[in-house]
C-alpha positions as a LaTeX table, in Angstrom:
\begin{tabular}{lrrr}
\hline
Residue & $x$ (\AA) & $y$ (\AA) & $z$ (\AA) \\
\hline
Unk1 & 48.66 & $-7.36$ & 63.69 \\
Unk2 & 48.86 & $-10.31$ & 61.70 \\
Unk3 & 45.32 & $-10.79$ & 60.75 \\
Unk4 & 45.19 & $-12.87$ & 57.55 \\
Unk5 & 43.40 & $-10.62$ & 55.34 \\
Unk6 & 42.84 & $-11.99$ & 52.00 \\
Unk7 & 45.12 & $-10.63$ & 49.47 \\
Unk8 & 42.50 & $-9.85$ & 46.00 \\
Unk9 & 45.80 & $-10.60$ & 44.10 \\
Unk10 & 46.11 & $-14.13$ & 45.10 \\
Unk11 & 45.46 & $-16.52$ & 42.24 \\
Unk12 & 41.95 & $-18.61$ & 43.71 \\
Unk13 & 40.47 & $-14.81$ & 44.00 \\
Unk14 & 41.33 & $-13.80$ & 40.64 \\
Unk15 & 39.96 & $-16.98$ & 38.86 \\
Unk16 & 36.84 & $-16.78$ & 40.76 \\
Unk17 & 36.67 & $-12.69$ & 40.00 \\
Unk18 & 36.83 & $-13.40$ & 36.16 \\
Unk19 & 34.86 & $-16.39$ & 36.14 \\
Unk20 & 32.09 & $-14.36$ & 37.70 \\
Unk21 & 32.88 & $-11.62$ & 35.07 \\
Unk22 & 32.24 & $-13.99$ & 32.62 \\
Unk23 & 29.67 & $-15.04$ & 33.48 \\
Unk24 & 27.23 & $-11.98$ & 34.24 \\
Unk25 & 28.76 & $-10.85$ & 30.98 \\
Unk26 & 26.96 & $-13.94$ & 29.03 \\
Unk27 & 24.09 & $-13.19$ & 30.86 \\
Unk28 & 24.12 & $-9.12$ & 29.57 \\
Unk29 & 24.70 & $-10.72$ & 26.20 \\
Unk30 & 21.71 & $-13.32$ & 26.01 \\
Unk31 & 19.56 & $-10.10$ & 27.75 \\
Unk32 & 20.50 & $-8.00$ & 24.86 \\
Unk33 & 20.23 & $-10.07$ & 22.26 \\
Unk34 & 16.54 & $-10.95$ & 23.62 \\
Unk35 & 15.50 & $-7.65$ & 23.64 \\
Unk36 & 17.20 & $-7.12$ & 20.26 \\
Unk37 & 15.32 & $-10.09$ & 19.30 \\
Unk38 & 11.82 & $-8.43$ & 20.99 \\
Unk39 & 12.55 & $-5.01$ & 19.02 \\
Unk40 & 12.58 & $-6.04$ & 15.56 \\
Unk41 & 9.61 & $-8.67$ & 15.89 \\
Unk42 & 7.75 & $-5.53$ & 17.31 \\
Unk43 & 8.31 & $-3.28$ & 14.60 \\
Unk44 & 7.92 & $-6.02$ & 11.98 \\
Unk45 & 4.56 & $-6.82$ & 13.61 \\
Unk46 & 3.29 & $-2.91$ & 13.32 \\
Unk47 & 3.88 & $-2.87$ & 9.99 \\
Unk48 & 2.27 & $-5.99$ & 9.49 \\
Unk49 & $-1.22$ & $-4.85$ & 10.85 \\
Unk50 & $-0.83$ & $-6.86$ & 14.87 \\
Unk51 & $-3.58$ & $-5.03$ & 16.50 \\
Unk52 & $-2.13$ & $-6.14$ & 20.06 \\
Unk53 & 1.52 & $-6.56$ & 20.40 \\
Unk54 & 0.86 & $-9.28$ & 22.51 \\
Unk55 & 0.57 & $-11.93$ & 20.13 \\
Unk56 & 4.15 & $-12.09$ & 19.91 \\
Unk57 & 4.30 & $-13.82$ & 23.33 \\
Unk58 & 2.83 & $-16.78$ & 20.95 \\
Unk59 & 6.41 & $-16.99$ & 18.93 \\
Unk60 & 8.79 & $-19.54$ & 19.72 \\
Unk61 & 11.79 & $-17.15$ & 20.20 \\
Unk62 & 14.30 & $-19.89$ & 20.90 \\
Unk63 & 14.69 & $-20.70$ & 16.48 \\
Unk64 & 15.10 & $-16.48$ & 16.03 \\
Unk65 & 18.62 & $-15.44$ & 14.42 \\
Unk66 & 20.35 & $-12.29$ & 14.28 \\
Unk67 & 22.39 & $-11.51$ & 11.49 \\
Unk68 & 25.25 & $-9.37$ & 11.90 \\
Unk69 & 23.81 & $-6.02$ & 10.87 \\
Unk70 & 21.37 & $-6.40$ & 13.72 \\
Unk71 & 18.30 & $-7.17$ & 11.70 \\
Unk72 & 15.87 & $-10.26$ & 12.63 \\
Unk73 & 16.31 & $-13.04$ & 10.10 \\
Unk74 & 13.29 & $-13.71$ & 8.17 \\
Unk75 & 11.14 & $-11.69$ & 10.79 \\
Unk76 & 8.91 & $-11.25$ & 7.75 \\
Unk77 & 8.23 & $-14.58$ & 7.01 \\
Unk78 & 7.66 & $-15.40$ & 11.07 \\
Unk79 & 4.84 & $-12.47$ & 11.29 \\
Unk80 & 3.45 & $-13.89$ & 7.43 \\
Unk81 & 3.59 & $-17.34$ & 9.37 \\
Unk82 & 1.64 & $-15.71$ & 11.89 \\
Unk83 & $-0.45$ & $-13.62$ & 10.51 \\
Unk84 & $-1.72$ & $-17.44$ & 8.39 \\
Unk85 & $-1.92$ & $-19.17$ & 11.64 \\
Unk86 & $-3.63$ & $-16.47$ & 14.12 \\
Unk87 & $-5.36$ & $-13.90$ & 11.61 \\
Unk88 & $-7.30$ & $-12.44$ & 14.49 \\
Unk89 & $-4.01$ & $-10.97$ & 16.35 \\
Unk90 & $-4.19$ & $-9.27$ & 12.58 \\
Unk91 & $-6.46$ & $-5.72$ & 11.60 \\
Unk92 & $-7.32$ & $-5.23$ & 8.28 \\
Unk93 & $-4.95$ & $-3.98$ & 5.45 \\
Unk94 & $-2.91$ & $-0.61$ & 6.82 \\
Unk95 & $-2.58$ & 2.51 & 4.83 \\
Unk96 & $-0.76$ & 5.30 & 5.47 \\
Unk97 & $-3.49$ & 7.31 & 4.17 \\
Unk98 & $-6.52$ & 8.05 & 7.19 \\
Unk99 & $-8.69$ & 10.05 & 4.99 \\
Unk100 & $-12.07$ & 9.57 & 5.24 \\
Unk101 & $-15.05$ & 11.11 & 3.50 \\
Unk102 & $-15.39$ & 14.75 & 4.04 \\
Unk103 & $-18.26$ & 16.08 & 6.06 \\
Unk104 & $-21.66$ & 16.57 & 4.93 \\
Unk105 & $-22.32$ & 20.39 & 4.49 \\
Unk106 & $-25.86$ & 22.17 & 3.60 \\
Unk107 & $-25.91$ & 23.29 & $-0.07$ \\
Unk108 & $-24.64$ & 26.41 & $-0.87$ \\
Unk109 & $-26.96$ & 29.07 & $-2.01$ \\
Unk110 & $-25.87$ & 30.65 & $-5.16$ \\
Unk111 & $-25.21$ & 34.48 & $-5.55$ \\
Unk112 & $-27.00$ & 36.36 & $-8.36$ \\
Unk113 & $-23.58$ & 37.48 & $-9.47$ \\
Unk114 & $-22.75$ & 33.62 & $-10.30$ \\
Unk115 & $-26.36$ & 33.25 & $-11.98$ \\
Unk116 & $-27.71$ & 34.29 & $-16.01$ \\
Unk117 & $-30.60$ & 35.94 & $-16.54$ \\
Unk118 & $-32.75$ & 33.23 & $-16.63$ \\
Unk119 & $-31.77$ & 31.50 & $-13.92$ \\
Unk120 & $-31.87$ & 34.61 & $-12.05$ \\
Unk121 & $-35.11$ & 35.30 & $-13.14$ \\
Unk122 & $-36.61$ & 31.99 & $-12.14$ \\
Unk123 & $-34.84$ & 32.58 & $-8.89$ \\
Unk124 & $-36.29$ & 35.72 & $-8.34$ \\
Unk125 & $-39.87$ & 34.46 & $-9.46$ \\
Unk126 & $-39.25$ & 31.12 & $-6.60$ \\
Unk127 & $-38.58$ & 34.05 & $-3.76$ \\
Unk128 & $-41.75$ & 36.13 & $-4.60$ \\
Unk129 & $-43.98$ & 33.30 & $-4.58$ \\
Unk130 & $-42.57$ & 32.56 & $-0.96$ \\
Unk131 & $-43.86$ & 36.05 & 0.65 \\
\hline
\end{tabular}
């Protein structure tokens, strides 16, 4: 009944447990911080007009810094960089505004109530000679 079952205590098995811990934890760490990294280039390229998101697969990512408050250092000067480089991954300036101009509408007729004498008499005279 003896059947040398490894014991998960014994000292090879726990170096080899924590080195793989360590591991796959670096590698969670270097995925987050890339998609950190992907984030804040993405928003920082909407606001800077990118028409396709796509254009950031042109960035060298492996020069991009995080500072500690989780912002992208000097993501604006890497989109202005790009934006001089590439300016047709670029639209035109943004606004926040999308108003255009308003639709054209037939003029209004005017009531006699809104109209003087005179105008309503000329009015009056333009609709007789009609019948």
């Amino acid at each position: 009944m003896n059947d040398e079952v490894s014991d998960p205590s014994a000292p090879e098995d726990v170096f080899a447990r924590a080195e793989a811990a360590e591991r796959k934890l670096a590698e969670m760490e270097a995925a987050t911080h890339a998609r950190l990294v992907r984030a804040e280039l993405k928003a920082e390229a909407v606001r800077a007009g990118m028409i396709d998101l796509d254009g950031l697969k042109l960035l060298d990512m492996t020069g991009i810094k995080v500072a500690d408050n989780g912002e992208v250092e000097g993501a604006r000067t890497i989109m202005r960089e790009l934006k001089r480089a590439k300016p047709w991954l670029f639209g035109g300036g943004s606004s926040s505004s999308t108003a255009g101009a308003p639709p054209a509408q037939p003029p209004k007729a005017r009531l006699a109530t809104e109209m003087d004498f005179e105008e309503w008499q000329k009015a009056r005279a333009a609709l007789l000679k009609r019948r």
